[in-house]
C-alpha positions as CSV (number, residue, x, y, z in Angstrom):
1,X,33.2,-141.6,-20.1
2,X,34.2,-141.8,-23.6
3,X,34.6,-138.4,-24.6
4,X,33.2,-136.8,-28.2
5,X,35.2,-137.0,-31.5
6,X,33.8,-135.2,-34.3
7,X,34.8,-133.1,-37.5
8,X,32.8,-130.4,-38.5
9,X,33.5,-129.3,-42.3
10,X,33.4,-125.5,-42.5
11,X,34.7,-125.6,-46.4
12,X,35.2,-128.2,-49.2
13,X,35.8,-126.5,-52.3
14,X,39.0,-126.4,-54.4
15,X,40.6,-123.0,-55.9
16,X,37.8,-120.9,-56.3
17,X,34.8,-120.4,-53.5
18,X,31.9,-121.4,-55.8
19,X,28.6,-122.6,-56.0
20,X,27.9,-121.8,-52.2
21,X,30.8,-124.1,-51.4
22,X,33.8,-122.2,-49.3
23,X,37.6,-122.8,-49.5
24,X,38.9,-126.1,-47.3
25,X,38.6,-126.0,-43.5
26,X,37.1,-127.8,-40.8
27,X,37.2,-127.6,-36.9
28,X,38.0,-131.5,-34.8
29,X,36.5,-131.3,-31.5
30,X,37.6,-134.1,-29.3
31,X,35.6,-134.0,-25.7
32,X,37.2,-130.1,-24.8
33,X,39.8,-130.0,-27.3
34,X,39.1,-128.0,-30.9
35,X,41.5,-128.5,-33.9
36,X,41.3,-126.5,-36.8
37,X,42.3,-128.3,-40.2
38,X,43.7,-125.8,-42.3
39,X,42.2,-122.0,-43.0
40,X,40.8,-120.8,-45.9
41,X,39.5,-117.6,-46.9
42,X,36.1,-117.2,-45.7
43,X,36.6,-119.7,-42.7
44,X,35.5,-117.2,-39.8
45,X,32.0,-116.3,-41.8
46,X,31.4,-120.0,-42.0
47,X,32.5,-120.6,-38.4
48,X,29.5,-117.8,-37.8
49,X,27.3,-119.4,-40.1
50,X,27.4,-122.7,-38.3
51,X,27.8,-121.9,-34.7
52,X,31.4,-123.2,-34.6
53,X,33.1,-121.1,-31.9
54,X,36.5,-120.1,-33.0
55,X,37.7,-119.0,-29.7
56,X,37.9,-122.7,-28.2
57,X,40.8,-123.3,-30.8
58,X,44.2,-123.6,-28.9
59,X,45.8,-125.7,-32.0
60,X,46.1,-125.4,-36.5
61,X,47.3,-127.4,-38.1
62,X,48.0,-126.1,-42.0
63,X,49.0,-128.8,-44.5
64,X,50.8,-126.9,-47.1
65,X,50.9,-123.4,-48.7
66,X,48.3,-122.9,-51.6
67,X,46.0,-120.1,-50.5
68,X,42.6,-122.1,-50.5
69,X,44.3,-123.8,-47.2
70,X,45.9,-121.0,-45.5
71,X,44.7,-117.4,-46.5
72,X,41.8,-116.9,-43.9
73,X,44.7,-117.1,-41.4
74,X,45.9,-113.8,-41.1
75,X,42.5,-113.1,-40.5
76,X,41.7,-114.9,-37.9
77,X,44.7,-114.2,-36.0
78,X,43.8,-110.8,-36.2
79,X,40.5,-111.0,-35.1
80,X,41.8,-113.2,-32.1
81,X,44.1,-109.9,-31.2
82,X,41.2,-107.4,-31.6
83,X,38.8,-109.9,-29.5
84,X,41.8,-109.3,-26.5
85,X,42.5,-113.1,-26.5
86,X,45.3,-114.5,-24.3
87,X,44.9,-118.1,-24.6
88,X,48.5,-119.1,-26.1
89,X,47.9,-120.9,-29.7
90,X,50.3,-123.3,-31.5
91,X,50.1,-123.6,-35.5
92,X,52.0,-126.6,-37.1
93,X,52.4,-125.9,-40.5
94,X,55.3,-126.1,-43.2
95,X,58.7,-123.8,-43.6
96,X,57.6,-120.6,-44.1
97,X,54.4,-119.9,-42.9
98,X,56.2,-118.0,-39.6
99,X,57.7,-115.7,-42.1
100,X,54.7,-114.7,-44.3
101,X,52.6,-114.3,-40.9
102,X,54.8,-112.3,-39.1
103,X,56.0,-110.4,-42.2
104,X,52.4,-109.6,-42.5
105,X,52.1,-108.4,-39.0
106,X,55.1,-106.4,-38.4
107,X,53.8,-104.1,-41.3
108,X,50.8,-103.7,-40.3
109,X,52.3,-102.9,-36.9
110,X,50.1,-105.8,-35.4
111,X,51.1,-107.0,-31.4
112,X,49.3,-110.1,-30.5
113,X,48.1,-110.0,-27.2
114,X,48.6,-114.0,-27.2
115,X,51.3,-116.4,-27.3
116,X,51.5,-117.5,-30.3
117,X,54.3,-120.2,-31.9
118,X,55.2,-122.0,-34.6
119,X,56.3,-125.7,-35.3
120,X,57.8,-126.2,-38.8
121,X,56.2,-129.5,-40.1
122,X,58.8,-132.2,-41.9
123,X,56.7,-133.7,-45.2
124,X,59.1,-137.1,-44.2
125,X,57.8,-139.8,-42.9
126,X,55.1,-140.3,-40.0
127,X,56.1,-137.4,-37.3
128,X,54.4,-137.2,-34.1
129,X,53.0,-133.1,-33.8
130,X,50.7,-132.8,-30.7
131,X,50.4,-135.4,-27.3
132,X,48.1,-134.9,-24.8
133,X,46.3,-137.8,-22.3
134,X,43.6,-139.1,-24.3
135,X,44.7,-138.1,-28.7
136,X,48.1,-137.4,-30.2
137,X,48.5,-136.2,-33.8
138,X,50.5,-137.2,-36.5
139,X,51.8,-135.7,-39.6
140,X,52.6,-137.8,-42.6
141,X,53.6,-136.7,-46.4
142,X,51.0,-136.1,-49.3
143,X,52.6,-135.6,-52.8
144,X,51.5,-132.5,-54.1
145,X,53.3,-129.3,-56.0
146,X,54.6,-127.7,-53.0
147,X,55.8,-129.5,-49.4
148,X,52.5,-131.0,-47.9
149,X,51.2,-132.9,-45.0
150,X,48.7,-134.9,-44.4
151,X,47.2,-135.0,-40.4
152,X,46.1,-138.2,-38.4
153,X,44.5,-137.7,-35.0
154,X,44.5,-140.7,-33.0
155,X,42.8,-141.3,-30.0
156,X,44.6,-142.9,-26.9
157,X,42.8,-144.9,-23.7
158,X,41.9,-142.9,-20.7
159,X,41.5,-144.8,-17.2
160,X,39.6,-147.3,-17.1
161,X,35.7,-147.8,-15.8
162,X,35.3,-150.1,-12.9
163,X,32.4,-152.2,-12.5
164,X,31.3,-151.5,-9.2
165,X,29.7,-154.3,-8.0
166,X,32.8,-156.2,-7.7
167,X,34.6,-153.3,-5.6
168,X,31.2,-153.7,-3.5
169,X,31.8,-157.3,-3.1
170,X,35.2,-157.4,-2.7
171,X,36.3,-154.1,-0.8
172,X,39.2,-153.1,-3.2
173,X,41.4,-150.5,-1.6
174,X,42.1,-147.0,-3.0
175,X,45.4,-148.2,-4.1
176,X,44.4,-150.9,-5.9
177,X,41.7,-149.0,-7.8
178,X,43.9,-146.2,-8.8
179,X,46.2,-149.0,-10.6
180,X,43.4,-151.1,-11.9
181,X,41.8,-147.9,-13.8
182,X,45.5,-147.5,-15.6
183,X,44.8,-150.7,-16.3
184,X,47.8,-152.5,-13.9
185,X,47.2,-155.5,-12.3
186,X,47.7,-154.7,-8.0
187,X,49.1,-157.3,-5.4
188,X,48.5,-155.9,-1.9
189,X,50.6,-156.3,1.2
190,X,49.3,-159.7,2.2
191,X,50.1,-161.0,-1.5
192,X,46.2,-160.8,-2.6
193,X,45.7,-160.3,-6.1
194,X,43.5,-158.0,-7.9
195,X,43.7,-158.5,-11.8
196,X,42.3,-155.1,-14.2
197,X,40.2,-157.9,-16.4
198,X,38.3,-159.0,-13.5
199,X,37.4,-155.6,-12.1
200,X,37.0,-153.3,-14.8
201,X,35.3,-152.7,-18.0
202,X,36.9,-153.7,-21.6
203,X,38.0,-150.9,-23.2
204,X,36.0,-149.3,-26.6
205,X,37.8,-149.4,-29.4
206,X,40.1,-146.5,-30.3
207,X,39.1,-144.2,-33.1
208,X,40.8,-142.4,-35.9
209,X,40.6,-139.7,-38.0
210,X,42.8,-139.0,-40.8
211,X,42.7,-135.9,-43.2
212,X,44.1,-136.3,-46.7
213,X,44.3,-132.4,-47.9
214,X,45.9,-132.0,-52.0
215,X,47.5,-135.1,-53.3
216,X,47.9,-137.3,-56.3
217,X,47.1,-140.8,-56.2
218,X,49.1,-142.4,-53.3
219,X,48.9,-146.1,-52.4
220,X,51.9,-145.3,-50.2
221,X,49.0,-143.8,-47.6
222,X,48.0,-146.8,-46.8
223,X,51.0,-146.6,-44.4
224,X,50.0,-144.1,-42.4
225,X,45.9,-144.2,-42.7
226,X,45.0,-148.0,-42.1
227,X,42.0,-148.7,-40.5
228,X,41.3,-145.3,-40.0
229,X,37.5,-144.9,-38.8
230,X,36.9,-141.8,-40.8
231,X,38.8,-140.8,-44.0
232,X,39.0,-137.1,-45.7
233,X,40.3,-137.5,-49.1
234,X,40.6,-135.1,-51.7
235,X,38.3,-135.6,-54.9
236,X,39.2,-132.8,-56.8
237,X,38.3,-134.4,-60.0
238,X,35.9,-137.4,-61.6
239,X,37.7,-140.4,-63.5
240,X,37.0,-138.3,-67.2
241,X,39.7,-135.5,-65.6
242,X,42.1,-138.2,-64.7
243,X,45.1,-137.0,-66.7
244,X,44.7,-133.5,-64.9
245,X,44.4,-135.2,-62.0
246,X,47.8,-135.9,-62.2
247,X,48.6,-133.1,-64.1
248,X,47.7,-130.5,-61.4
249,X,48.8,-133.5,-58.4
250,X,45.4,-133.9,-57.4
251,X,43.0,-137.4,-57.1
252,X,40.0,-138.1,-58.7
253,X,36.6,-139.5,-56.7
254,X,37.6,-142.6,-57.7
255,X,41.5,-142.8,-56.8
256,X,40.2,-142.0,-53.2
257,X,37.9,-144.5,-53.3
258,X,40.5,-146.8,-53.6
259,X,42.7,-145.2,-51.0
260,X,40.1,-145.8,-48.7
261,X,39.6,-149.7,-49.9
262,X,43.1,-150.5,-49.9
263,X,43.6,-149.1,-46.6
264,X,40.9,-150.7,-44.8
265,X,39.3,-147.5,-43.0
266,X,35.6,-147.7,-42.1
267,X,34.0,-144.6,-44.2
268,X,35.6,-141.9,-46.8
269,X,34.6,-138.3,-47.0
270,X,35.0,-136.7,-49.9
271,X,36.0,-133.1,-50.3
272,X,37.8,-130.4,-52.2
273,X,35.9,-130.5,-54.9
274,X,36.7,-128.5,-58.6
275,X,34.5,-125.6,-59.3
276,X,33.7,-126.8,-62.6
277,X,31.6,-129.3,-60.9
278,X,28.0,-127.9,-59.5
279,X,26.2,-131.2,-59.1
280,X,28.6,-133.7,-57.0
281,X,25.7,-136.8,-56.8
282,X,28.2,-138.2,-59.6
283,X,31.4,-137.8,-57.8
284,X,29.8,-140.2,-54.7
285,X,28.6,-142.7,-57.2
286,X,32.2,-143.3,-59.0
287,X,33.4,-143.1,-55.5
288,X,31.0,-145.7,-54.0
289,X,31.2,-147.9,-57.2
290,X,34.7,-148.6,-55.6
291,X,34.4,-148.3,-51.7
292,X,30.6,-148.0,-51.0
293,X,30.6,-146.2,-47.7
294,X,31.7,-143.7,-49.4
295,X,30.2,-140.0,-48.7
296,X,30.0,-136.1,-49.9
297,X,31.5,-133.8,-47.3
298,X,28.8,-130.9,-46.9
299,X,29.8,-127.7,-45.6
300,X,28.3,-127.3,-41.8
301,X,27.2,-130.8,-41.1
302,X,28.8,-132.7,-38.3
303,X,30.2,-136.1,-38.4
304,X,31.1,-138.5,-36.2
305,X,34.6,-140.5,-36.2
């Protein structure tokens, strides 16, 4: 059974929380799993708003230390104490962010009833954060003002499906079809052969999802996105803002547009957008003008990698 993979965005704005946009978080579920992609302010209302149930999160992941990404945090750490949780929870998220949380806490006399720890994220190179049987999750740098990272989840194969007709026919023993469904070929005592292509089903295709948070224009990405099935890239700005764009380290609709062309992923989401923007039809069209499967991220819609 291939299990679910899907992002649901919970905020897309940039600096201020605008125009009934929020600041930038969204929530990955894969099959059982939730991910939470950075915390802004205002991410438990939306969470509410949108059905998104915060209490499945075991795992956040916070790309770097503006307070549009991270300062709903505190909060929902705190309402995870005063809801008696005890499921542990891991954040990844750069040097730093264990001090101001537990600075936070200690005067405010807060005890966590949960385990709760921190992994310091490196903004060098592609790191491996998170494994578990069927996605592990990457970290890779974005070039921005402070120390950020990007996130790539990446889905691995689970054991095969066997098509049972051919175990019918040919009586396969337990042991054989325990090997087959990790995908290993099986010789049996007597020397017979049973080969995984003949008795089990190709495997889908492995999916991707990688989240660009604040950068400038990058083509360096291209290393550590290709072929992603679903891109989020920052659009902070349109083309006529380009100089600050890279002023302010941020990308235009555009510039991710071509991100997502010259790495060869299958669709671009566009999010993070500037306040001073309250229409964003105009954003999609420079961005599709470039890499037409291009589309606006929309706070509490659903989409599927």
């Amino acid at each position: 059974m291939i299990p679910d993979f899907e992002v649901t965005i919970l905020g897309n704005t940039s600096s201020i929380p605008v125009h009934g946009r929020h600041h930038t978080a969204q929530v990955v579920r894969f099959g059982q799993d939730f991910l939470l992609l950075d915390c802004g302010e205002g991410m438990q209302l939306q969470a509410r708003a949108y059905k998104v149930k915060v209490s499945k999160i075991n795992t956040i992941f916070i790309s770097h230390l503006h307070g549009d990404h991270y300062y709903g945090l505190i909060g929902l750490l705190s309402s995870y104490s005063l809801g008696k949780r005890t499921t542990p929870l891991t954040i990844f998220g750069p040097k730093g962010l264990d001090e101001i949380i537990t600075t936070n806490f200690r005067y405010s006399n807060t005890k966590l009833p949960y385990p709760l720890e921190f992994v310091e994220t490196d903004n060098k190179g592609m790191n491996l954060l998170l494994q578990t049987p069927r996605y592990d999750v990457f970290s890779f740098p974005l070039k921005h003002r402070l120390p950020t990272t990007g996130f790539l989840i990446k889905e691995k194969h689970g054991l095969r499906s066997m098509i049972k007709e051919k175990l019918q026919e040919n009586k396969v023993p337990l042991e054989a079809i325990q090997s087959l469904r990790q995908g290993i070929d099986y010789t049996d005592a007597k020397g017979k052969s049973y080969k995984v292509k003949a008795f089990t089903h190709p495997l889908p295709p492995l999916r991707s999802y990688a989240y660009c948070s604040d950068t400038i224009y990058n083509p360096e990405l291209k290393q550590y996105i290709q072929h992603a099935d679903l891109l989020y890239h920052e659009s902070t700005f349109m083309e006529d803002n380009v100089e600050r764009a890279a002023t302010t380290y941020h990308s235009t609709a555009k510039q991710a547009a071509e991100i997502a062309k010259l790495s060869n992923v299958k669709k671009l989401l566009l999010g993070h957008f500037s306040s001073r923007y309250t229409e964003l039809n105009p954003l999609l069209q420079e961005a599709k003008s470039v890499f037409p499967n291009s589309i606006l991220s929309e706070e509490g819609q659903t989409y599927v990698v």
